[in-house]
Every structure is written in structure tokens, then in C-alpha cells.
N, C-alpha and C positions, 0 to 999 in steps of 0.2 A: 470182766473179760480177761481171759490168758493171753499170754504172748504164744505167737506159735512158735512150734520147737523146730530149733536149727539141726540142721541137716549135720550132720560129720564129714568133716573134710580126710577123705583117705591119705593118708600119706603116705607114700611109696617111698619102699628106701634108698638111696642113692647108689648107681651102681660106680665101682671104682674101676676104672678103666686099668687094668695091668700092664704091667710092660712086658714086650719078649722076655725071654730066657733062651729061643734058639733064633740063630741069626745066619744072614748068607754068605758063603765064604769069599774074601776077597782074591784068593787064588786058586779056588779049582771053579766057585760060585754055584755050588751045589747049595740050592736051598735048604735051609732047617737043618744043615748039618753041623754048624757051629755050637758046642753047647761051651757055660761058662759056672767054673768047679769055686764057689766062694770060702775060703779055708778064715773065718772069722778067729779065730784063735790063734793062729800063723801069723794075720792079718794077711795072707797072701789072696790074688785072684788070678785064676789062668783060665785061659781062655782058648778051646782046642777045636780043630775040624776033624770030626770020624773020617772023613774021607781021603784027604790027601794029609793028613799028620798033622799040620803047619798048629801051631801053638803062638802065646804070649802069656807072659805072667805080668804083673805088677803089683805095686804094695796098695793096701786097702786103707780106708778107714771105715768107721759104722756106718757110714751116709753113702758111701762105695751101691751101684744097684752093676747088676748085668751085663745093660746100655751102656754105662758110664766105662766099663771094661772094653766090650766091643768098640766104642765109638775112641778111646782112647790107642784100642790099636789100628785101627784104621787110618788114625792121623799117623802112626808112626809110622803107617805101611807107604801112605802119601809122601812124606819128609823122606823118606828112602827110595823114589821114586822121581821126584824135584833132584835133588840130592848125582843121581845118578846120572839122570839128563844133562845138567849143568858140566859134571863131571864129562861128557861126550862130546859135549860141545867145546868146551874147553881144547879136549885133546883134540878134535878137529880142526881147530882154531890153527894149533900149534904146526899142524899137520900141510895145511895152508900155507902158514909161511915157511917153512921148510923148504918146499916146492918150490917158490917164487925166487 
């Protein structure tokens, strides 16, 4: 007597999830209009909206993605944001005891 013959197990190939390439602008917030230009040679990355202009560059390395551009000027966009607040509060402050 044979053994019976095993079935084949299909294997599907793994899908690789991508990452954006167009992102949402953080000052006009026009959808998909952010695109990000990777100049590997330059080692530069700039990162621009079609829509209202607004731009950022910084320096790259090979492991540099897209995201890692966006999400790096976002933070700088926040730190200038903190930045400014504090700065108003401040002169408020001063504003205050002047008064008194």
C-alpha cells in the first residue's frame, strides 16, 4: 500500500504595504497635494505643496523614505508654532505689568 499524495500548499506572496509619496498640507490642508522630490546624489530632500507654494528641504541619507521627510517637517512646523505661542505669552506677560 502507498501513502496518499499530499496536497500542495499554495503560497501567496506577501503584499508589501507602501508608503505615501503625497501627503496633506499642513497649511493650506489640501489633500494629496504635497509631493516629496528625493535628489539622492545631492543627498538633498524637499518637500513642496502645488498648491499654496510652502516648501522644506533637508539633508538625506540612503535610509531617508518620503514619510521620514514629511513627518520631519511637520515637527519643525510644530516647534515654530510652540515657539511663537510662548513667544506671545511672554510679551503679554510684560504687557501686564506695565499696566499695573
Amino acid at each position: 500500500m502507498g501513502r496518499r499524495k499530499s496536497r500542495r500548499k499554495i503560497i501567496k506572496p506577501k503584499v508589501d504595504n507602501k508608503l505615501p509619496t503625497t501627503f496633506k498640507c499642513p497649511f493650506c490642508s489640501e489633500e494629496t497635494s504635497v509631493e516629496c522630490l528625493m535628489e539622492k546624489d545631492k543627498k538633498k530632500a524637499t518637500i513642496s505643496c502645488r498648491s499654496c507654494k510652502a516648501s522644506y528641504s533637508t539633508d538625506m541619507n540612503s535610509l531617508t523614505a518620503p514619510i521620514d521627510v514629511y513627518s520631519e517637517w511637520i515637527d519643525q512646523c510644530e516647534e515654530a508654532n510652540v515657539a511663537q505661542v510662548e513667544e506671545q505669552d511672554y510679551d503679554e506677560e510684560e504687557f501686564d505689568e506695565d499696566s499695573t
